[in-house]
mmCIF file of the N, C-alpha and C atoms, coordinates in Angstrom:
data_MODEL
# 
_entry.id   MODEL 
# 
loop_
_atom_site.group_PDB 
_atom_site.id 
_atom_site.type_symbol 
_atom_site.label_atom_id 
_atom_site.label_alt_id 
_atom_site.label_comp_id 
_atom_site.label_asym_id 
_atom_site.label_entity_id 
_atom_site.label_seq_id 
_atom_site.pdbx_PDB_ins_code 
_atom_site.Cartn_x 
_atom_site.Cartn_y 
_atom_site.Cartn_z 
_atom_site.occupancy 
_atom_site.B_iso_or_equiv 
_atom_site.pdbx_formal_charge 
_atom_site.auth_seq_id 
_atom_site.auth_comp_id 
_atom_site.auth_asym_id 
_atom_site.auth_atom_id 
_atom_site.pdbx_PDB_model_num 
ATOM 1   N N  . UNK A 1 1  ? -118.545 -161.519 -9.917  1.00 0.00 ? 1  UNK A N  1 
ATOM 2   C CA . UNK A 1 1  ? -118.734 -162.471 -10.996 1.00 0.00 ? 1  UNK A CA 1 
ATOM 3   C C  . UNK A 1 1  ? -118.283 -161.822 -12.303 1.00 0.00 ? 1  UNK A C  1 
ATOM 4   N N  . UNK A 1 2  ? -118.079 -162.379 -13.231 1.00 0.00 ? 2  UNK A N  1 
ATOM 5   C CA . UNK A 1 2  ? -117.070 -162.221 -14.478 1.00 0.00 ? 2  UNK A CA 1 
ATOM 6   C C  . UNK A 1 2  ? -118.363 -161.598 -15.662 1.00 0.00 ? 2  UNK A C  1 
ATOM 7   N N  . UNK A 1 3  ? -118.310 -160.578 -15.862 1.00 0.00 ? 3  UNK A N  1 
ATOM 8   C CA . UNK A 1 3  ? -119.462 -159.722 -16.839 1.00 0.00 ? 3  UNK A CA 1 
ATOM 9   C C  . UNK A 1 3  ? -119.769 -160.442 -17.948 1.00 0.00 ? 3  UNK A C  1 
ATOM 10  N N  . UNK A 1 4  ? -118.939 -162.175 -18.068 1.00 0.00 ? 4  UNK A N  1 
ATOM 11  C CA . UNK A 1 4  ? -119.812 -162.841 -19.316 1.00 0.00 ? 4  UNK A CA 1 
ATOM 12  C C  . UNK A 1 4  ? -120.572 -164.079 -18.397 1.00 0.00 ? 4  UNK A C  1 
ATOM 13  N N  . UNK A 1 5  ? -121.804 -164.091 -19.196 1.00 0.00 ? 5  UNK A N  1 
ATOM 14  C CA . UNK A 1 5  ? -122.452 -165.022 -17.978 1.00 0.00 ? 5  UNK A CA 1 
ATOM 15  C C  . UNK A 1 5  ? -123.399 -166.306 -18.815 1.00 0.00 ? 5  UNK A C  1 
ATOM 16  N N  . UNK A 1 6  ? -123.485 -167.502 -18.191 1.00 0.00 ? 6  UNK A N  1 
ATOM 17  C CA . UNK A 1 6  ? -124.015 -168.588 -18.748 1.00 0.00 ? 6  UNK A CA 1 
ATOM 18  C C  . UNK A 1 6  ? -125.152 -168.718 -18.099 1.00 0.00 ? 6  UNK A C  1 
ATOM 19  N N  . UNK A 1 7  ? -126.440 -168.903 -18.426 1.00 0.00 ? 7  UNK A N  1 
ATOM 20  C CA . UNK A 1 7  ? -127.713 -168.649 -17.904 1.00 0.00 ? 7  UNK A CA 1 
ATOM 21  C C  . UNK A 1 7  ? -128.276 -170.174 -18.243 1.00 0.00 ? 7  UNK A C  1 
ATOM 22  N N  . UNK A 1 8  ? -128.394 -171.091 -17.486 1.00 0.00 ? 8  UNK A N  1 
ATOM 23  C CA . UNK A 1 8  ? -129.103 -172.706 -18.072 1.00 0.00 ? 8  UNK A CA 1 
ATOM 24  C C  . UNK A 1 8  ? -130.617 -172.843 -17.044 1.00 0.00 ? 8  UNK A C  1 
ATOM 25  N N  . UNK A 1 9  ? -131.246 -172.697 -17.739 1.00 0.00 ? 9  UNK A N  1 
ATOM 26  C CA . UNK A 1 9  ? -132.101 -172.764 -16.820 1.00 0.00 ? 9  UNK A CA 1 
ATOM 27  C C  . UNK A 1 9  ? -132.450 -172.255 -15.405 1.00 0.00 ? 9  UNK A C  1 
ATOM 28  N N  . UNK A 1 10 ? -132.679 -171.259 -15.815 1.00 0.00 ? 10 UNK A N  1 
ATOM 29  C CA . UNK A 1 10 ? -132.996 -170.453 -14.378 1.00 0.00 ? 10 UNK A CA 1 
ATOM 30  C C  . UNK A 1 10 ? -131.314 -169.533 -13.610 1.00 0.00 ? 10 UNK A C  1 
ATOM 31  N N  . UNK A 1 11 ? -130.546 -170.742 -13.720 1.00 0.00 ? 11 UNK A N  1 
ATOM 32  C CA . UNK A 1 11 ? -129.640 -170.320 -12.798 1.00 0.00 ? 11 UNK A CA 1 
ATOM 33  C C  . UNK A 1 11 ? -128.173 -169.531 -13.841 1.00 0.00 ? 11 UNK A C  1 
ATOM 34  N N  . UNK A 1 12 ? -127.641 -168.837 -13.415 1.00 0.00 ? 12 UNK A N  1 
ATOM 35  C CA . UNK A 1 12 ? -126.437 -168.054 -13.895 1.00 0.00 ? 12 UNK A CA 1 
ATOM 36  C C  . UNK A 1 12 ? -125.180 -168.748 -13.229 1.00 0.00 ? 12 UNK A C  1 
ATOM 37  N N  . UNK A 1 13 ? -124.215 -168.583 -14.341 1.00 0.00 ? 13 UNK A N  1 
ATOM 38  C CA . UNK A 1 13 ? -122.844 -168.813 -14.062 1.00 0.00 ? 13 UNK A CA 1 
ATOM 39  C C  . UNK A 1 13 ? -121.650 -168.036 -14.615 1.00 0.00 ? 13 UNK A C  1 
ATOM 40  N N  . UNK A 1 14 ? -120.613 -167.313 -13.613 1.00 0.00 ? 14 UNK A N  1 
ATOM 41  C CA . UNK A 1 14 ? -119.635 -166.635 -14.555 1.00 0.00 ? 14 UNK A CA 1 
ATOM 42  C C  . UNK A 1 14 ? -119.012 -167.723 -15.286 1.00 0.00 ? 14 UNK A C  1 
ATOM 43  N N  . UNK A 1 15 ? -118.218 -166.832 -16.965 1.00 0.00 ? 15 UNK A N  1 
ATOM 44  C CA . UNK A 1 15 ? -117.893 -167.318 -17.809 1.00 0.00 ? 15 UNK A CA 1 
ATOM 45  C C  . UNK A 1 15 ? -116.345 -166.401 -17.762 1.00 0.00 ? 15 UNK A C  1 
ATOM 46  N N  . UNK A 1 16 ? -114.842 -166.993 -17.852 1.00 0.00 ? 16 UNK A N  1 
ATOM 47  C CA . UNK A 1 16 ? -113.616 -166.326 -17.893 1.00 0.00 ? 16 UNK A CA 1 
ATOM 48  C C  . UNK A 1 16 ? -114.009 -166.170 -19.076 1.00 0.00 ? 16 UNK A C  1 
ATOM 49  N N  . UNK A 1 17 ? -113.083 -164.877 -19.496 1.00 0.00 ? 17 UNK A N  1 
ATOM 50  C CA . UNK A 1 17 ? -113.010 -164.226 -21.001 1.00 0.00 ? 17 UNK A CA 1 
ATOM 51  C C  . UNK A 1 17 ? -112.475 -165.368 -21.758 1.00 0.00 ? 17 UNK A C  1 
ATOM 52  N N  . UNK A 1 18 ? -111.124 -165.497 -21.598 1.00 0.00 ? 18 UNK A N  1 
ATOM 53  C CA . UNK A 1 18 ? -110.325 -166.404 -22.261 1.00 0.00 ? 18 UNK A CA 1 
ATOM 54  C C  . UNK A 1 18 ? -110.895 -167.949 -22.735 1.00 0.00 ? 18 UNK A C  1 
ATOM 55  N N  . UNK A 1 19 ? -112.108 -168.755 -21.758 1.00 0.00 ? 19 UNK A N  1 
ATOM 56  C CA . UNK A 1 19 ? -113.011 -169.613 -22.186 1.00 0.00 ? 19 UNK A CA 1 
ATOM 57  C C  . UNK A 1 19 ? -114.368 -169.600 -22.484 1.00 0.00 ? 19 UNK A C  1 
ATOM 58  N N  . UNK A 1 20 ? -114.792 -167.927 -22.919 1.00 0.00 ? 20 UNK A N  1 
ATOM 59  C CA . UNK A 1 20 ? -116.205 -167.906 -23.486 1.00 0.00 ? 20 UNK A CA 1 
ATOM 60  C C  . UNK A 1 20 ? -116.004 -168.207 -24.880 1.00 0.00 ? 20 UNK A C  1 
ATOM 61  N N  . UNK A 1 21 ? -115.064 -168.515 -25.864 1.00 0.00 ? 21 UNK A N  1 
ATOM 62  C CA . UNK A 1 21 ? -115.960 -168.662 -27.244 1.00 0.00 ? 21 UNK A CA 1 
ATOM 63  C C  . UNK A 1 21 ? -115.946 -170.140 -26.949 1.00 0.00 ? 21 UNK A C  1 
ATOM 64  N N  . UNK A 1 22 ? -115.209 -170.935 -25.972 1.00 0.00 ? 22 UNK A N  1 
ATOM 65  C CA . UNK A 1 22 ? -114.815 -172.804 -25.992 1.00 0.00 ? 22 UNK A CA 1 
ATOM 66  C C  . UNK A 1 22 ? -116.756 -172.660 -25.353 1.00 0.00 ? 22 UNK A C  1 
ATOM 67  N N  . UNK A 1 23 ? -117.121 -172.118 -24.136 1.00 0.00 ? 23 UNK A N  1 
ATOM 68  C CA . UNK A 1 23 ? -118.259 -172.207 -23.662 1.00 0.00 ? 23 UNK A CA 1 
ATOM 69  C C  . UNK A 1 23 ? -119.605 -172.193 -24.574 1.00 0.00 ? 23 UNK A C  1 
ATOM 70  N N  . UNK A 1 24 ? -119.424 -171.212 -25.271 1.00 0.00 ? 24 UNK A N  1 
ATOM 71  C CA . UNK A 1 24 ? -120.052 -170.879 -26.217 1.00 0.00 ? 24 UNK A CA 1 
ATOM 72  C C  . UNK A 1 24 ? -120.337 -171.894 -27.160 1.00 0.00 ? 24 UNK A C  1 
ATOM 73  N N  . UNK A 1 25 ? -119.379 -172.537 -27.826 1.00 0.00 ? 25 UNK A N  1 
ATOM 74  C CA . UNK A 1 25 ? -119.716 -173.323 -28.883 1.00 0.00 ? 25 UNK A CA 1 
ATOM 75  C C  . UNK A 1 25 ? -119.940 -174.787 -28.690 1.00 0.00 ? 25 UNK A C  1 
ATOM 76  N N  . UNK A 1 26 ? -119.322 -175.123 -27.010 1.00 0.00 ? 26 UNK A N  1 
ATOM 77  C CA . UNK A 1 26 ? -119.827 -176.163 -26.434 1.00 0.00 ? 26 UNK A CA 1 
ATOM 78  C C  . UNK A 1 26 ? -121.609 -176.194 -25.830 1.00 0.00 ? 26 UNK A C  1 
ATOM 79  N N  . UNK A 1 27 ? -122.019 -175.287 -26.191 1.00 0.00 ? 27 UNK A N  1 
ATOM 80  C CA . UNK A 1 27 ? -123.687 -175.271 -25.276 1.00 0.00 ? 27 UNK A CA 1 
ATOM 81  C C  . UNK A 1 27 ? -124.197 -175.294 -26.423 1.00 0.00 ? 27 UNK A C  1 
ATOM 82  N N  . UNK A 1 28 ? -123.716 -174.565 -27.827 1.00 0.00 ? 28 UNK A N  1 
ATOM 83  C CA . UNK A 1 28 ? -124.503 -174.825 -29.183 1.00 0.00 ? 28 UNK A CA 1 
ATOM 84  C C  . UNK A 1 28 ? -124.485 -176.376 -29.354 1.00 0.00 ? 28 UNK A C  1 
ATOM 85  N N  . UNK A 1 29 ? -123.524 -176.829 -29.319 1.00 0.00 ? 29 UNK A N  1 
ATOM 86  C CA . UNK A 1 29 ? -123.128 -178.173 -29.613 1.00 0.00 ? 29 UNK A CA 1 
ATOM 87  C C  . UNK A 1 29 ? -124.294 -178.855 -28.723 1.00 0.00 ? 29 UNK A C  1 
ATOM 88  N N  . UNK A 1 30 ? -124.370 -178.695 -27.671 1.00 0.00 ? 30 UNK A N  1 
ATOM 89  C CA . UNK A 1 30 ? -125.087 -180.113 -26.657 1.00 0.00 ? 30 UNK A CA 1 
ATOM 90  C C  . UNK A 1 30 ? -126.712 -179.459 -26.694 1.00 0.00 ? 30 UNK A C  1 
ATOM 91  N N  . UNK A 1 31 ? -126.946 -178.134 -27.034 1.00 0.00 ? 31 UNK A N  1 
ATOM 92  C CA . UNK A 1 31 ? -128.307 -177.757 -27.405 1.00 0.00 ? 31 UNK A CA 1 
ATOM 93  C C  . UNK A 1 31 ? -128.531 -178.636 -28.804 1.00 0.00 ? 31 UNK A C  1 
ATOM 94  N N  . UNK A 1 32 ? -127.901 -177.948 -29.796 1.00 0.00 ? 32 UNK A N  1 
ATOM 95  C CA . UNK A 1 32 ? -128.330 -178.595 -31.316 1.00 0.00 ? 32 UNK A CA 1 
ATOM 96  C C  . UNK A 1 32 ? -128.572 -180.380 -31.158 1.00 0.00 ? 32 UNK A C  1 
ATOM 97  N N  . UNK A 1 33 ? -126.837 -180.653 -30.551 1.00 0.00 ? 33 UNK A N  1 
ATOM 98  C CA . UNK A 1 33 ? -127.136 -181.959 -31.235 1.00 0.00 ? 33 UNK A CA 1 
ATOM 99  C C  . UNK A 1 33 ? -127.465 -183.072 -30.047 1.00 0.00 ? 33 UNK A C  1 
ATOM 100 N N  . UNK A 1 34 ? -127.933 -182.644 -28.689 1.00 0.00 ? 34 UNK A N  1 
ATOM 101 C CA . UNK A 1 34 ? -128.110 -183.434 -27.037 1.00 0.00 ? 34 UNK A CA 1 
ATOM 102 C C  . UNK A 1 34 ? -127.964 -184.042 -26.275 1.00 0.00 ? 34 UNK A C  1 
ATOM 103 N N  . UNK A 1 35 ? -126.508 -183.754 -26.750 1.00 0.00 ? 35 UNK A N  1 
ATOM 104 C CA . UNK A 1 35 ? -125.357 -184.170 -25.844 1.00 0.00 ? 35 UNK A CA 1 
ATOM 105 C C  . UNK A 1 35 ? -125.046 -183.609 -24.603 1.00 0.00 ? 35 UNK A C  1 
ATOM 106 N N  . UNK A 1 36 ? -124.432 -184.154 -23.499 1.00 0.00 ? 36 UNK A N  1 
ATOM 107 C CA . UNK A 1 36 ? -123.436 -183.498 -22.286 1.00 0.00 ? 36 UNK A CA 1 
ATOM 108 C C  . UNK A 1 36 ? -122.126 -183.622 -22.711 1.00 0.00 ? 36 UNK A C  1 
ATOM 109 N N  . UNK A 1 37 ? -121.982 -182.208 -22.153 1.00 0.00 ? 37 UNK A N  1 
ATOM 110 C CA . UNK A 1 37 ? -120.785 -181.467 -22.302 1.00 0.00 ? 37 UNK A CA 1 
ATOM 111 C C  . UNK A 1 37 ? -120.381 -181.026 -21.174 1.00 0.00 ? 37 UNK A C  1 
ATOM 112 N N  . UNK A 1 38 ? -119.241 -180.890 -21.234 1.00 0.00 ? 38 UNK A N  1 
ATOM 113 C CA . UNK A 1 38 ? -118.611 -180.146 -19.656 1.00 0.00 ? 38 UNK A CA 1 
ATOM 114 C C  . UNK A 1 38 ? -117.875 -178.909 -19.759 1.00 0.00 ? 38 UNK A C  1 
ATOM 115 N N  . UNK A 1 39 ? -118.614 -177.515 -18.933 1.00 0.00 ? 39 UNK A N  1 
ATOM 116 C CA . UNK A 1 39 ? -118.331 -176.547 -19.285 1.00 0.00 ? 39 UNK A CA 1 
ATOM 117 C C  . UNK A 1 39 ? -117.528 -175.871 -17.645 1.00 0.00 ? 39 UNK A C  1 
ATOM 118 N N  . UNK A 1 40 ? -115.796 -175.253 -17.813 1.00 0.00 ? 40 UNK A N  1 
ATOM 119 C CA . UNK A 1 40 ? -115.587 -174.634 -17.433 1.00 0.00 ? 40 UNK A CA 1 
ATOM 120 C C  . UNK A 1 40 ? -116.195 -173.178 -16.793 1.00 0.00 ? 40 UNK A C  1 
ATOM 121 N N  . UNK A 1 41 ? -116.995 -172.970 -15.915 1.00 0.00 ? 41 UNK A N  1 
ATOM 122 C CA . UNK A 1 41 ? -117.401 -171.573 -15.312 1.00 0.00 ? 41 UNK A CA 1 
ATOM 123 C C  . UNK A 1 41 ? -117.312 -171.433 -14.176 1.00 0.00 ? 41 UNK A C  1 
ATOM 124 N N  . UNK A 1 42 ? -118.041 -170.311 -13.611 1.00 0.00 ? 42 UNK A N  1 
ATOM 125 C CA . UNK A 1 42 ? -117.294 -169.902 -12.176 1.00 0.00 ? 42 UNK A CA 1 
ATOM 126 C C  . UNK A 1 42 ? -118.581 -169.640 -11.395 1.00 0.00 ? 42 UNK A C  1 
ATOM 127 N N  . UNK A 1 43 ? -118.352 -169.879 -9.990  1.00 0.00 ? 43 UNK A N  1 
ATOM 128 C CA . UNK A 1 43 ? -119.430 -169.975 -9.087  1.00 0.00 ? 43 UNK A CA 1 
ATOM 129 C C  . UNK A 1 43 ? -119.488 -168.589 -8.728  1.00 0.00 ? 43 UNK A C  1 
ATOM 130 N N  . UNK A 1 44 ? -120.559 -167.915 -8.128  1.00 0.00 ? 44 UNK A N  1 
ATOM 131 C CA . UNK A 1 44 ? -121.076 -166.686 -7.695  1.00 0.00 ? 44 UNK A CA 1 
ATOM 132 C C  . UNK A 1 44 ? -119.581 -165.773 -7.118  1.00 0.00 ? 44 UNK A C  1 
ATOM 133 N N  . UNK A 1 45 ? -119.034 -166.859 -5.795  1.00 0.00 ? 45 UNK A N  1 
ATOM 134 C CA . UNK A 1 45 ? -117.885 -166.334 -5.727  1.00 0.00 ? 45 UNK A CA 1 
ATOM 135 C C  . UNK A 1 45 ? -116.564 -165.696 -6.420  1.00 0.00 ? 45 UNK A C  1 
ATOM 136 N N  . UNK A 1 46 ? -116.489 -166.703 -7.366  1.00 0.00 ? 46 UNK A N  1 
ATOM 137 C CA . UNK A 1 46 ? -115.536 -166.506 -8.253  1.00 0.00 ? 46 UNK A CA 1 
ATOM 138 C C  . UNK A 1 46 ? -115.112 -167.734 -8.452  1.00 0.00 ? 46 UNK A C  1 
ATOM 139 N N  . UNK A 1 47 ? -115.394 -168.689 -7.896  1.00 0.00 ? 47 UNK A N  1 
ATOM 140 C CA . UNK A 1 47 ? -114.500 -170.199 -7.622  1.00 0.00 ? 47 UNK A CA 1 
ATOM 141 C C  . UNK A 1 47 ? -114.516 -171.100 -8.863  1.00 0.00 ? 47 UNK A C  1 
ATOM 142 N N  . UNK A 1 48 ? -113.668 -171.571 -9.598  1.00 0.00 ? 48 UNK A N  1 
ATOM 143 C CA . UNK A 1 48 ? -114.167 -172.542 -11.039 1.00 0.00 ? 48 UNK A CA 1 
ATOM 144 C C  . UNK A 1 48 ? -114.665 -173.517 -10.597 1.00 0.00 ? 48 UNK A C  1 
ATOM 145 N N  . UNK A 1 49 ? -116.017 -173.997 -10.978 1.00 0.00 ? 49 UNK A N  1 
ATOM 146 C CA . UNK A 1 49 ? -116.082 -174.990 -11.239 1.00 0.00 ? 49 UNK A CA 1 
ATOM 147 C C  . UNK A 1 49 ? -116.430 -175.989 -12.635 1.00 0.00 ? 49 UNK A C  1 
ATOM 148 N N  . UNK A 1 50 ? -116.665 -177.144 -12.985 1.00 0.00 ? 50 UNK A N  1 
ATOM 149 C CA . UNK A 1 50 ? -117.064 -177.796 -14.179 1.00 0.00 ? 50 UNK A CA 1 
ATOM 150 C C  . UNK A 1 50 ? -118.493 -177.820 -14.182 1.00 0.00 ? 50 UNK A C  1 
ATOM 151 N N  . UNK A 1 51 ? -119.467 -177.281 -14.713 1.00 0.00 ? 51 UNK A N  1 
ATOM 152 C CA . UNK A 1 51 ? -120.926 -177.676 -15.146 1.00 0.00 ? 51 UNK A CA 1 
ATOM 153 C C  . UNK A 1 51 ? -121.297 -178.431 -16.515 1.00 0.00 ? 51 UNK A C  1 
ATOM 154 N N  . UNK A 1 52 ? -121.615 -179.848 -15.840 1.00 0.00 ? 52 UNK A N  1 
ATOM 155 C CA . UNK A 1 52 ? -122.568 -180.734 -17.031 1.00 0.00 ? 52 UNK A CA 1 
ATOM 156 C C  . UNK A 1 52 ? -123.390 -180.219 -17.440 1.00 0.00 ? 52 UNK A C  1 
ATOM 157 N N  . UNK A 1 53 ? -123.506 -179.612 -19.115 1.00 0.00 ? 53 UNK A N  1 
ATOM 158 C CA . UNK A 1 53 ? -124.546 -179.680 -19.308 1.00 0.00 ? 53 UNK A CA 1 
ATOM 159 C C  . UNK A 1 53 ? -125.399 -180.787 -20.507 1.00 0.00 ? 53 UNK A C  1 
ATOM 160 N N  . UNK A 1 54 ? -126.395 -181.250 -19.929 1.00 0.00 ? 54 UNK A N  1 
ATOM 161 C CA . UNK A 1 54 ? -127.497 -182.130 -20.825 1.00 0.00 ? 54 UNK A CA 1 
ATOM 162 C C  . UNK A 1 54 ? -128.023 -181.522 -21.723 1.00 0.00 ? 54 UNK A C  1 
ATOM 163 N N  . UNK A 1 55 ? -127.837 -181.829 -22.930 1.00 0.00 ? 55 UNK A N  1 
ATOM 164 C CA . UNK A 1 55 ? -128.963 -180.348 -24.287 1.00 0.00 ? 55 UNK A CA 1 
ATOM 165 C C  . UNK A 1 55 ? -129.829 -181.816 -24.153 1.00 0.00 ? 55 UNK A C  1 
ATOM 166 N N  . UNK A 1 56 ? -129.948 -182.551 -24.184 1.00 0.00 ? 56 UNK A N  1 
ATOM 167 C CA . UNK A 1 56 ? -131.594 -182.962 -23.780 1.00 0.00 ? 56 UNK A CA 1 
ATOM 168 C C  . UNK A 1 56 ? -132.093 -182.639 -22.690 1.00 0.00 ? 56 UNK A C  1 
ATOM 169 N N  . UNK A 1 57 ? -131.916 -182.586 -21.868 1.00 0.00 ? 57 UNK A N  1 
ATOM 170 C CA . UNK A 1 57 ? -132.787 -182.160 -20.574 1.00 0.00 ? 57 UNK A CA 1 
ATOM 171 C C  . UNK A 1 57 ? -132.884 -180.599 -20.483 1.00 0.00 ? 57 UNK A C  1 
ATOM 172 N N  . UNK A 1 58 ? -131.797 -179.391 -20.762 1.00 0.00 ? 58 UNK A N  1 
ATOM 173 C CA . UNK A 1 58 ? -131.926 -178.319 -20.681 1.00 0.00 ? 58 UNK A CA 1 
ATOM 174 C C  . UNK A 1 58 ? -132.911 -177.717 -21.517 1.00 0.00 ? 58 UNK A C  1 
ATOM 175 N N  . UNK A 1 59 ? -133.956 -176.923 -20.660 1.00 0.00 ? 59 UNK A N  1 
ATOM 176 C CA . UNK A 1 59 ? -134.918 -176.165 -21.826 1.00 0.00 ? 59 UNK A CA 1 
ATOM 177 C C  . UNK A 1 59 ? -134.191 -175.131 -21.837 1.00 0.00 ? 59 UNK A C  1 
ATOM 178 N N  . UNK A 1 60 ? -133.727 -174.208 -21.625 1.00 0.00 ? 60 UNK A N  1 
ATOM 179 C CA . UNK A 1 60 ? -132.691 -173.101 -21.926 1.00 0.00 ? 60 UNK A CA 1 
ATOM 180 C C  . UNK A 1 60 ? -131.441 -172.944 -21.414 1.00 0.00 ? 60 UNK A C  1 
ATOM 181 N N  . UNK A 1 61 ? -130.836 -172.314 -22.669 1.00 0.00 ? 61 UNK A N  1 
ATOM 182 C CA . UNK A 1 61 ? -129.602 -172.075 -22.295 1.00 0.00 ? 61 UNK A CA 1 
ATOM 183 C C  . UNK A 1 61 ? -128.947 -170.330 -22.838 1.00 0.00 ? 61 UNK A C  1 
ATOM 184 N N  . UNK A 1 62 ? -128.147 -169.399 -22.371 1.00 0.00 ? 62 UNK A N  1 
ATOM 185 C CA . UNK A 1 62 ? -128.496 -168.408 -22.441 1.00 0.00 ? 62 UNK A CA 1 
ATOM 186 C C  . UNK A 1 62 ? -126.966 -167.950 -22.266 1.00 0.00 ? 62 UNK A C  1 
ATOM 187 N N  . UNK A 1 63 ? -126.395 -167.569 -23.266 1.00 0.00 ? 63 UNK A N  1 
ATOM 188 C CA . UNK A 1 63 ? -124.648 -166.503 -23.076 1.00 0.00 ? 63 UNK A CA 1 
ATOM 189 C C  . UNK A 1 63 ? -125.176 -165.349 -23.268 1.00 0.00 ? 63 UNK A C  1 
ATOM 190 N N  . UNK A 1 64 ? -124.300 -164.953 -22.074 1.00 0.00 ? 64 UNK A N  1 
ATOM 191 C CA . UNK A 1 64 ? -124.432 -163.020 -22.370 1.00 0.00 ? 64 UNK A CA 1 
ATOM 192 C C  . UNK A 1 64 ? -122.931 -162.703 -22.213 1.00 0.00 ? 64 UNK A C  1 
ATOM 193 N N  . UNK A 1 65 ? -122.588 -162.569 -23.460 1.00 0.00 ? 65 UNK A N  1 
ATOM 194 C CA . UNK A 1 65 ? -121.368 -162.012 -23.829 1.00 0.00 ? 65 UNK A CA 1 
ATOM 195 C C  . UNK A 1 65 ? -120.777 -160.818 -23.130 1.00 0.00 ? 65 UNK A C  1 
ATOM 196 N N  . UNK A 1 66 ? -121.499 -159.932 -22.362 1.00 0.00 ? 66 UNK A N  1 
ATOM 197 C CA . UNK A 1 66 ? -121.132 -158.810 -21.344 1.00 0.00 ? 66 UNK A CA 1 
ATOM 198 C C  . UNK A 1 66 ? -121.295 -157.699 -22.402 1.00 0.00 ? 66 UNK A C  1 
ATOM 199 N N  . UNK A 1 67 ? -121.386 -157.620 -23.432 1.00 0.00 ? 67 UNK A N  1 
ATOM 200 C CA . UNK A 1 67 ? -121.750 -156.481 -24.588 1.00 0.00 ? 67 UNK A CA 1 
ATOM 201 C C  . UNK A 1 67 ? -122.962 -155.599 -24.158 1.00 0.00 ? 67 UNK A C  1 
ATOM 202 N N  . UNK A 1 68 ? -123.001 -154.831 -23.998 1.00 0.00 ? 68 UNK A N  1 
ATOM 203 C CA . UNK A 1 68 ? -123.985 -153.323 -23.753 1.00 0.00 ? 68 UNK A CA 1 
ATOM 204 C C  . UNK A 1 68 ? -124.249 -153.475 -22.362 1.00 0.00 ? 68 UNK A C  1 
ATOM 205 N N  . UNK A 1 69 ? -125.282 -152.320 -22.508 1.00 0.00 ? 69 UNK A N  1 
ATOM 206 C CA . UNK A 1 69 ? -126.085 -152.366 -20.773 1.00 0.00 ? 69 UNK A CA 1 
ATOM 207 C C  . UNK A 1 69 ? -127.423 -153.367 -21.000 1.00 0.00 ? 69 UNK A C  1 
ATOM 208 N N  . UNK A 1 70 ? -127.263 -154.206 -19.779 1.00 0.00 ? 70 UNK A N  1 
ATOM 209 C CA . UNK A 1 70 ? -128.429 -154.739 -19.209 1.00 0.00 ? 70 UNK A CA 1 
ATOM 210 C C  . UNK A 1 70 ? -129.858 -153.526 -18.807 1.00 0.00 ? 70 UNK A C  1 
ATOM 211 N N  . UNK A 1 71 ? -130.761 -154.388 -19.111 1.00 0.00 ? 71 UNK A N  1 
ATOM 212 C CA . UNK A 1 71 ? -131.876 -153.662 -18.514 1.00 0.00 ? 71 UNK A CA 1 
ATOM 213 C C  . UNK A 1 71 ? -131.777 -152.502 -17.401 1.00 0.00 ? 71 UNK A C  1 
ATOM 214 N N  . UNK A 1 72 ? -131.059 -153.421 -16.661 1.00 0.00 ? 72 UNK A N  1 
ATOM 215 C CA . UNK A 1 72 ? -131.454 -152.851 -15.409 1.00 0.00 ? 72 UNK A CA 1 
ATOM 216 C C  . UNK A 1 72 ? -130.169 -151.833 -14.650 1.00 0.00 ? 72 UNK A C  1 
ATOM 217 N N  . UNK A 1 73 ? -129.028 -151.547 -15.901 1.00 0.00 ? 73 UNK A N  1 
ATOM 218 C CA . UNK A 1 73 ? -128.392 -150.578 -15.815 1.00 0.00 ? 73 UNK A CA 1 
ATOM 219 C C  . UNK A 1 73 ? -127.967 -149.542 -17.003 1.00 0.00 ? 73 UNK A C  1 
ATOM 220 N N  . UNK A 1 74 ? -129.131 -149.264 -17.194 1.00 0.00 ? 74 UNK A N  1 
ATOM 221 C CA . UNK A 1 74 ? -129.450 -148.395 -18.534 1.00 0.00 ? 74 UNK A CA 1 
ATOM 222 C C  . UNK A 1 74 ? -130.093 -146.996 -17.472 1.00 0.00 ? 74 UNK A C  1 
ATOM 223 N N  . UNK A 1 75 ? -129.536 -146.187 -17.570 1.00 0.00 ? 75 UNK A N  1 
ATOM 224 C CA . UNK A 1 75 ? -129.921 -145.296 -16.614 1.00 0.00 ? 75 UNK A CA 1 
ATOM 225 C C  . UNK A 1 75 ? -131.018 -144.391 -17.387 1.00 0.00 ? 75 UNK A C  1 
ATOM 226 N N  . UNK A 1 76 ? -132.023 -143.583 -15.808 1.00 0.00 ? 76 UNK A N  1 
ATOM 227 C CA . UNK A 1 76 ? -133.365 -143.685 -16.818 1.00 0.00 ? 76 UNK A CA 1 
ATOM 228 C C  . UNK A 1 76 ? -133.539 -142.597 -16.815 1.00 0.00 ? 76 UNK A C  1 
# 
């Protein structure tokens, strides 16, 4: 999976480099103003697919830009 990742509720999705800032400013958009939007990302495999997202129905939504170490590879 692609080290930038879209987190909506519970579940994760890779994000291509080249369409994380379009991803990005499309989930601000349908969070702020609660709308569906349709976001280019990639399934566990690698496979693209389109995810609707509802900013009314979503209680979270979550980009991780791939910037630093995660928790859980911060060596201890």
């Amino acid at each position: 999976m692609s080290d930038k990742q879209l987190t909506v509720d519970g579940r994760s999705w890779g994000v291509e480099d080249a369409q994380a800032a379009e991803v990005n400013r499309a989930v601000q958009q349908a969070m702020t103003d609660g709308v569906v939007v349709a976001l280019p990302v990639l399934k566990e495999d690698g496979s693209p697919v389109t995810l609707y997202l509802n900013g009314k129905l979503a209680t979270t939504a979550v980009f991780d830009n791939g910037a630093g170490g995660r928790p859980t590879e911060i060596p201890g």
